[in-house]
RODREN-54357 format. One record per residue (C-alpha): residue in one letter; x, y, z. Coordinates in steps of 0.1 Angstrom, whole numbers, padded with zeros to 4 digits, always signed. Example, Ala and Ser with C-alpha at 12.3 -4.5 7.8 and 13.67 -1.06 7.14 Angstrom:
REM RODREN-54357
a+0123-0045+0078
s+0137-0011+0071
REM end
This chain:
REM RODREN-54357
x+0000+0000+0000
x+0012+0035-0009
x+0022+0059+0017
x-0008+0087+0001
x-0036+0053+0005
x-0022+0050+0044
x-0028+0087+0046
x-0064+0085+0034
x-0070+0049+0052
x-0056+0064+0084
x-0074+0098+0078
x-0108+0079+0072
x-0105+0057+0107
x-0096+0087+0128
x-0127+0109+0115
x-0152+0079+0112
x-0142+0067+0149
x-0145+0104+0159
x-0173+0114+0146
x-0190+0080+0157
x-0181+0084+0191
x-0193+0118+0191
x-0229+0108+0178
x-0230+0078+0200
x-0226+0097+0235
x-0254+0126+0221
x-0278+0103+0212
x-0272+0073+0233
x-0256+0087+0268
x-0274+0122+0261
x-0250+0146+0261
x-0256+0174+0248
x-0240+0196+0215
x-0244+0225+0229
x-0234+0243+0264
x-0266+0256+0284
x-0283+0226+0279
x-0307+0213+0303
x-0326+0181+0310
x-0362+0180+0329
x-0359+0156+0357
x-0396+0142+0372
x-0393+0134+0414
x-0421+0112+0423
x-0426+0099+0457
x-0450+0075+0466
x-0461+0074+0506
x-0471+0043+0521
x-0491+0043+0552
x-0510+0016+0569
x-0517+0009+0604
x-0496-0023+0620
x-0510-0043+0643
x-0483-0054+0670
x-0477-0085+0648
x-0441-0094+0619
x-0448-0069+0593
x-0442-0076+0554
x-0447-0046+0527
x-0444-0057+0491
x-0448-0028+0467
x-0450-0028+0431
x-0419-0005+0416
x-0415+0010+0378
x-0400-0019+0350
x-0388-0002+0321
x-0414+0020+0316
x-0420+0034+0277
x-0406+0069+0271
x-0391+0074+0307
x-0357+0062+0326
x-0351+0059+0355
x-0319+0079+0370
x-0319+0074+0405
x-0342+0056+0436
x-0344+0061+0471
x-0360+0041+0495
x-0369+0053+0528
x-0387+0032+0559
x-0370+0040+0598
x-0363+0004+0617
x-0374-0019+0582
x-0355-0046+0567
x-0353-0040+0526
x-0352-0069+0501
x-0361-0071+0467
x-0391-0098+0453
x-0386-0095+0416
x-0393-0116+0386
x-0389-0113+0350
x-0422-0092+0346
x-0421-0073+0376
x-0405-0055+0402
x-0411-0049+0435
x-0395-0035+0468
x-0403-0056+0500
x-0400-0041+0538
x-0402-0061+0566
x-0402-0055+0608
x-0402-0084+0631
x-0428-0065+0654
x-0443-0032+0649
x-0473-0012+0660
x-0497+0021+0650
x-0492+0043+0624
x-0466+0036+0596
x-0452+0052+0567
x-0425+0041+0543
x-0413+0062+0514
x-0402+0052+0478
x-0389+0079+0458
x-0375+0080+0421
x-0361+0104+0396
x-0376+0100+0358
x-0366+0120+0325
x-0384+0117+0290
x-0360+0097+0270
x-0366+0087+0232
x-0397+0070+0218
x-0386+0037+0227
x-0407+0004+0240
x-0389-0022+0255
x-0384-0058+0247
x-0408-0066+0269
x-0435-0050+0246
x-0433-0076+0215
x-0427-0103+0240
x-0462-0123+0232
x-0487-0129+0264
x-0496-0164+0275
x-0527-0182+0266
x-0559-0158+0275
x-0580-0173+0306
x-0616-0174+0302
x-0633-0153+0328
x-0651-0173+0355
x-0691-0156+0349
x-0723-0171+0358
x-0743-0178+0324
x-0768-0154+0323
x-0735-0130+0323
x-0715-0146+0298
x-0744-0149+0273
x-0749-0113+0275
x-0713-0106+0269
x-0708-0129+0244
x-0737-0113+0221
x-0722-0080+0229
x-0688-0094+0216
x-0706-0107+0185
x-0714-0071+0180
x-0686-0052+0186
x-0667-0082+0161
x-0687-0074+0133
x-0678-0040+0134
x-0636-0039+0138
x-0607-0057+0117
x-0583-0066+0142
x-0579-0070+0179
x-0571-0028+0182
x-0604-0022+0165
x-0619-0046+0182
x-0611-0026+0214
x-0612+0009+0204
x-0651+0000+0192
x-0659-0015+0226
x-0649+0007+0246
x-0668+0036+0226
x-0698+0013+0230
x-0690+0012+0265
x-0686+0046+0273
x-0712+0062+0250
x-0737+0085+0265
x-0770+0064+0250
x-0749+0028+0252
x-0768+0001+0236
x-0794-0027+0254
x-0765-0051+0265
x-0742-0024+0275
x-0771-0010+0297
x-0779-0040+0311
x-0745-0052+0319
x-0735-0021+0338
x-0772-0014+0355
x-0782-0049+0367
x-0751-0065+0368
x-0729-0039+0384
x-0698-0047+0364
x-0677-0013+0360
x-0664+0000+0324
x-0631-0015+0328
x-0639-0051+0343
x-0667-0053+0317
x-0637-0041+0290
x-0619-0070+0304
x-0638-0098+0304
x-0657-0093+0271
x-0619-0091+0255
x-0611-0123+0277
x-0645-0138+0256
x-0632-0128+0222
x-0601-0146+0229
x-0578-0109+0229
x-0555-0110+0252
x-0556-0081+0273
x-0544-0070+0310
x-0546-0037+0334
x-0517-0008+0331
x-0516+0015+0359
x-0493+0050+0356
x-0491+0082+0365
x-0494+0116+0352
x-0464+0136+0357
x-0481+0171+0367
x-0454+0196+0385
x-0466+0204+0427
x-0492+0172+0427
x-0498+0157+0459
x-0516+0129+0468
x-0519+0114+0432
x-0537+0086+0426
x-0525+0060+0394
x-0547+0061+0362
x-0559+0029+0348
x-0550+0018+0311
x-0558-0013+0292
x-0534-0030+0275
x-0542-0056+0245
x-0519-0077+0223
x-0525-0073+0185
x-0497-0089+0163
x-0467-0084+0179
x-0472-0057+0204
x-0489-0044+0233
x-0512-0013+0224
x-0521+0007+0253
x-0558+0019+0252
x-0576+0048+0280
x-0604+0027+0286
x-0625+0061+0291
x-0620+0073+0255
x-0604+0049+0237
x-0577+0066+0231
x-0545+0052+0218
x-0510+0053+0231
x-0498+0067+0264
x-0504+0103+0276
x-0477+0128+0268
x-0457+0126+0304
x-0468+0095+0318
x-0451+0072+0330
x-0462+0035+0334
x-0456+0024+0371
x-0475-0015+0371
x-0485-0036+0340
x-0506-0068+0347
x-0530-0070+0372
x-0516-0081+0407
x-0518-0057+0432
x-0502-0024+0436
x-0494-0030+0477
x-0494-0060+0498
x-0494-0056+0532
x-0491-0084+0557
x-0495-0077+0595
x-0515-0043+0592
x-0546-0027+0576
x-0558+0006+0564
x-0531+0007+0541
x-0532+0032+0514
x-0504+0048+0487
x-0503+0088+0478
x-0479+0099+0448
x-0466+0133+0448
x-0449+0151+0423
x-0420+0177+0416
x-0410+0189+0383
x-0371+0203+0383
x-0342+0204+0359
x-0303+0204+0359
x-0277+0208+0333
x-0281+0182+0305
x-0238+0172+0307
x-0245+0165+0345
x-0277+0147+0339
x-0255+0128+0307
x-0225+0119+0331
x-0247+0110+0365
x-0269+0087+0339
x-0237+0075+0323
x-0224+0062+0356
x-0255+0041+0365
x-0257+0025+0338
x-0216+0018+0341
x-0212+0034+0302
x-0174+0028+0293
x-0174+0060+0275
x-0181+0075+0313
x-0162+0055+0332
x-0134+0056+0317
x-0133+0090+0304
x-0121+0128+0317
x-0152+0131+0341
x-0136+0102+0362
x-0106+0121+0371
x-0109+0144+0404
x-0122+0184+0394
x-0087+0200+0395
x-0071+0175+0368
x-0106+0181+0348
x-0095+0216+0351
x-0061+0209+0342
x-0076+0195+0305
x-0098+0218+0299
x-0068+0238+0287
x-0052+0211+0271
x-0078+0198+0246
x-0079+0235+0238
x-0040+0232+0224
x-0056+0211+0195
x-0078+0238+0183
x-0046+0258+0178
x-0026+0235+0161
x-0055+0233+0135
x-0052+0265+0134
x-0023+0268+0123
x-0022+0243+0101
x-0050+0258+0080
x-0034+0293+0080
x+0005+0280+0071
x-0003+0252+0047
x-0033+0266+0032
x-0025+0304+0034
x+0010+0312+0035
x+0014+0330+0068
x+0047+0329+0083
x+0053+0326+0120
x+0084+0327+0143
x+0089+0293+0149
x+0058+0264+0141
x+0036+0259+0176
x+0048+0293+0193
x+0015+0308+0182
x-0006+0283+0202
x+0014+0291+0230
x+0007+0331+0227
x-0028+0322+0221
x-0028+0302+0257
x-0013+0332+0274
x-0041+0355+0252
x-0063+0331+0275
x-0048+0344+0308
x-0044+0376+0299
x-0072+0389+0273
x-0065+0395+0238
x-0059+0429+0236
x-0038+0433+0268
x-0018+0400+0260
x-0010+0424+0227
x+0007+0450+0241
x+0023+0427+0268
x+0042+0406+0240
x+0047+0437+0221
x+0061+0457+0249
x+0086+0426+0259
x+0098+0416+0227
x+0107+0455+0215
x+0129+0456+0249
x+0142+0421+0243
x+0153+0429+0208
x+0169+0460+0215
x+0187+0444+0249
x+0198+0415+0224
x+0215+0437+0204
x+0235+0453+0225
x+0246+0416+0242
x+0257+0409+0199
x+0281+0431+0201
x+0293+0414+0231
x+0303+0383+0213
x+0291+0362+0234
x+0287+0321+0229
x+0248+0313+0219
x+0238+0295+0253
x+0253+0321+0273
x+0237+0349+0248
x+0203+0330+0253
x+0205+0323+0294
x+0210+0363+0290
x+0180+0371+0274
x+0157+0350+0294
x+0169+0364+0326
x+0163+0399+0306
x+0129+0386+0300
x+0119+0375+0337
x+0135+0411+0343
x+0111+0429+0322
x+0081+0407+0334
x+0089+0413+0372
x+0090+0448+0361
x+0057+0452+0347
x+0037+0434+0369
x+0050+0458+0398
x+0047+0491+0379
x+0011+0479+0368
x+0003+0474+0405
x+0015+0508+0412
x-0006+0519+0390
x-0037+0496+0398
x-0036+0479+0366
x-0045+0447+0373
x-0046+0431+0339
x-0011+0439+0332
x-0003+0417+0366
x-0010+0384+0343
x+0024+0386+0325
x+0036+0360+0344
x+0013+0334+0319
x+0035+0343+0290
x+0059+0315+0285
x+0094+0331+0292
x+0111+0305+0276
x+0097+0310+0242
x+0100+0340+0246
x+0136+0345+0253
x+0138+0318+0212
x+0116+0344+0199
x+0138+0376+0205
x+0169+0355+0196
x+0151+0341+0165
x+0142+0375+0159
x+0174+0394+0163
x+0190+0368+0138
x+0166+0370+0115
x+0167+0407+0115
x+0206+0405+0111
x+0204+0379+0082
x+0169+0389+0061
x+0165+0424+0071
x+0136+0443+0096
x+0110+0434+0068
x+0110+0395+0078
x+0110+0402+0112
x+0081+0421+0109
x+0059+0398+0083
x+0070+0369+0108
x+0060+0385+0136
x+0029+0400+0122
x+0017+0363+0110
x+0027+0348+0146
x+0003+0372+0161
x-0023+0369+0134
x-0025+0331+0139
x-0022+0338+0178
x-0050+0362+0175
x-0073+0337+0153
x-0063+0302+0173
x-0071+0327+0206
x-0107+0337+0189
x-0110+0302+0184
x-0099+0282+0215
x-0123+0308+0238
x-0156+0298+0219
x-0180+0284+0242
x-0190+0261+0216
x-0153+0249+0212
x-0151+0251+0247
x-0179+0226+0248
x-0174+0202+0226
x-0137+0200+0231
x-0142+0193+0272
x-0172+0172+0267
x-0166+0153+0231
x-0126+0147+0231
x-0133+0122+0209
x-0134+0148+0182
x-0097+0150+0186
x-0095+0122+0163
x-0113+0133+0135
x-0090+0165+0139
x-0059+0144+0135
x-0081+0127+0107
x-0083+0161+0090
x-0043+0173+0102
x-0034+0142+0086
x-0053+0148+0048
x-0038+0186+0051
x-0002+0172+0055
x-0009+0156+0018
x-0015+0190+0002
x+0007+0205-0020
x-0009+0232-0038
x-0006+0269-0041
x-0011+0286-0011
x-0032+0318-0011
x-0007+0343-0006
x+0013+0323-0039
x-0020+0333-0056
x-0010+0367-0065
x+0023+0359-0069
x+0018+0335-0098
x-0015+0360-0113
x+0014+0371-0142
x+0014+0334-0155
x-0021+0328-0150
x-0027+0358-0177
x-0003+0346-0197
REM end
């Protein structure tokens, strides 16, 4: 394989893995593209009271399973001087308490944090039901039933029809002769009659019990659904109107129909829902979820490192930006610096500083420096002694300004100190020989260009958007290489060549 077809390979992997990444944790783990984001986070708590009667208590309580449309982020169970266990099964799950003696009033809290996620059903919804039971009704009732059944099958296609048009029948204002009957003389309510004249037309069909999430309700009580099979999925029906689907902020806290609370060694027991609507920044929301549910990209990732080394690489994906920055602008434009990657590191101090005061700060410097290095010239001195002289000029000058600017109570000017002295001490030298060798004109134009690109990788790197996506999406560091890498392969005119060669594009 040619060297160019292991640039474009490599070049293709780094963005494709990048940019996959990237679109995996936004739509997946939730974080978000852009900073200010913020998630709505649903607190329901349910209360539990009952009143024990100096006997072994047991509480079983029926918790949320993967309910459509909502996750769950976090649970909190609450009950003073109770055991807690778990009685689960592969349909449904449920929090147990249990006291070996207890006596009066009790309460027990269950609390739980929900958020809207994407218009996903689980697995559980295709998973077919087992074989529909015929309900156990004296003759007179099933016959009555039945004929209704007969008449509400004539008039649907499918099981969903089948349901929509009896519960219409059900629950319209003049209902017909059986449907009068059935709920006068009989007593049967709406629902149970729903139920067992599905159970007679062989659809299966069982109870769903939610709530609606309502910001500053107390003492909520759960909404009955009915849920039938048709095909290869569960359709939730209101069995008031008919209605299809689930409610817009609902969420579905029991499916089937065993009970909602148990309660063995008391009576009088009862369960209240209320409800509290808040939010919180969608990265925290993305990060806290991330960790539950033990994502590697989370774990292990920047936001598993303590806050001051998050801090620490804040700054440091930033240094990418720049060096993309300055690829673009000497590859692609033509602008000369003073050295390659000395204009990411002005744009870092610009960070500390401020863009205009970092200006005059590495103006003011380098003009000293250049003028101090040209006297120690014509000193003769040996390069590493020449050099160890200018940066202890440097440090000089710096120490300098920052007390005169206090003097003067000008605080920005005290940020000096964030200019790397170092690089500065190679820029005055490269300076001062390239001012010796090419003339003042290249000093300037490579000066000039070194603070251009500063100025533009600065601009850059202080984006909020950058800021964001850098911090929270490093994986788009690769497709950055991906792209550094394709640029490294061109080797075209540049755009300041442009007018240089406009004579033989005339000609």
């Amino acid at each position: 394989m040619s060297s160019r077809a292991q640039v474009y390979l490599l070049s293709f992997i780094f963005i494709f893995i990048g940019i996959g990444l990237t679109i995996y944790k936004n739509s997946e783990l939730e974080f978000p593209l852009l900073p200010g984001e913020r998630k709505t986070i649903w607190t329901v708590e349910a209360k539990i009271e009952f009143k024990a009667t100096d006997k072994p208590v047991t509480v079983s309580f029926a918790l949320p399973h993967n309910p459509p449309e909502m996750g769950i982020l976090d649970e909190d169970f609450t009950a003073s001087g109770y055991g807690f266990g778990w009685d689960s099964n592969q349909q449904e799950r449920r929090a147990q308490w249990a006291k070996r003696k207890a006596k009066g009033k009790q309460v027990l809290f269950y609390k739980v944090q929900v958020f809207k996620q994407s218009d996903t059903y689980p697995v559980e919804d295709a998973i077919p039901p087992t074989e529909t039971k015929a309900p156990d009704l004296s003759p007179s009732l099933k016959t009555t039933i039945s004929q209704l059944v007969t008449y509400v099958y004539n008039r649907s296609a499918d099981n969903t029809t089948f349901a929509t048009e009896l519960i219409r029948l059900i629950n319209d204002k003049e209902p017909i002769e059986d449907v009068q009957l059935l709920l006068g003389n009989q007593g049967l309510s709406k629902t149970r009659l729903a139920l067992n004249a599905l159970a007679l037309a062989n659809v299966p069909a069982r109870v769903a019990k939610g709530l609606r999430l309502e910001d500053g309700r107390r003492n909520q009580k759960l909404t009955t659904l009915i849920e039938i099979f048709d095909t290869d999925h569960w359709v939730f029906l209101n069995p008031k109107t008919g209605q299809k689907g689930l409610p817009d902020n609902f969420i579905l806290w029991q499916r089937g129909g065993s009970s909602l609370l148990d309660v063995e060694g008391g009576d009088n027991s009862k369960v209240s829902f209320s409800i509290i609507k808040n939010s919180q920044p969608a990265k925290s929301f993305a990060i806290l979820h991330g960790a539950e549910n033990q994502a590697a990209l989370v774990d292990f990732s920047i936001y598993s490192l303590p806050i001051e080394q998050q801090n620490v690489f804040k700054s440091i994906l930033l240094v990418p930006i720049g060096a993309i920055v300055v690829v673009l602008m000497r590859i692609l434009v033509g602008v000369k610096t003073s050295g390659t990657f000395m204009p990411i590191l002005i744009a870092i101090a610009f960070i500390e500083t401020t863009l205009f005061t970092g200006l005059i700060i590495f103006l003011v410097i380098v003009t000293i420096g250049l003028f101090i290095r040209s006297y120690l010239s014509r000193l003769n001195l040996l390069l590493v002694a020449r050099i160890s002289a200018v940066v202890i000029v440097v440090i000089s000058i710096m120490a300098g300004m920052s007390i005169l600017s206090h003097k003067l109570g000008i605080s920005e000017a005290m940020s000096v100190t964030f200019f790397p002295m170092i690089i500065l001490a190679w820029t005055i030298e490269r300076m001062s020989i390239l001012w010796e060798e090419e003339g003042p004109k290249e000093v300037f134009t490579q000066g000039g260009g070194s603070l251009l690109v500063a100025t533009l990788a600065y601009l850059l790197m202080t984006n909020q958007y950058v800021e964001h996506l850098t911090f929270n999406f490093p994986e788009l560091l690769l497709a950055l290489l991906g792209c550094i890498i394709l640029l490294g392969q061109y080797t075209g005119y540049r755009l300041t060549e442009l007018r240089r060669f406009q004579p033989l594009a005339e000609d």
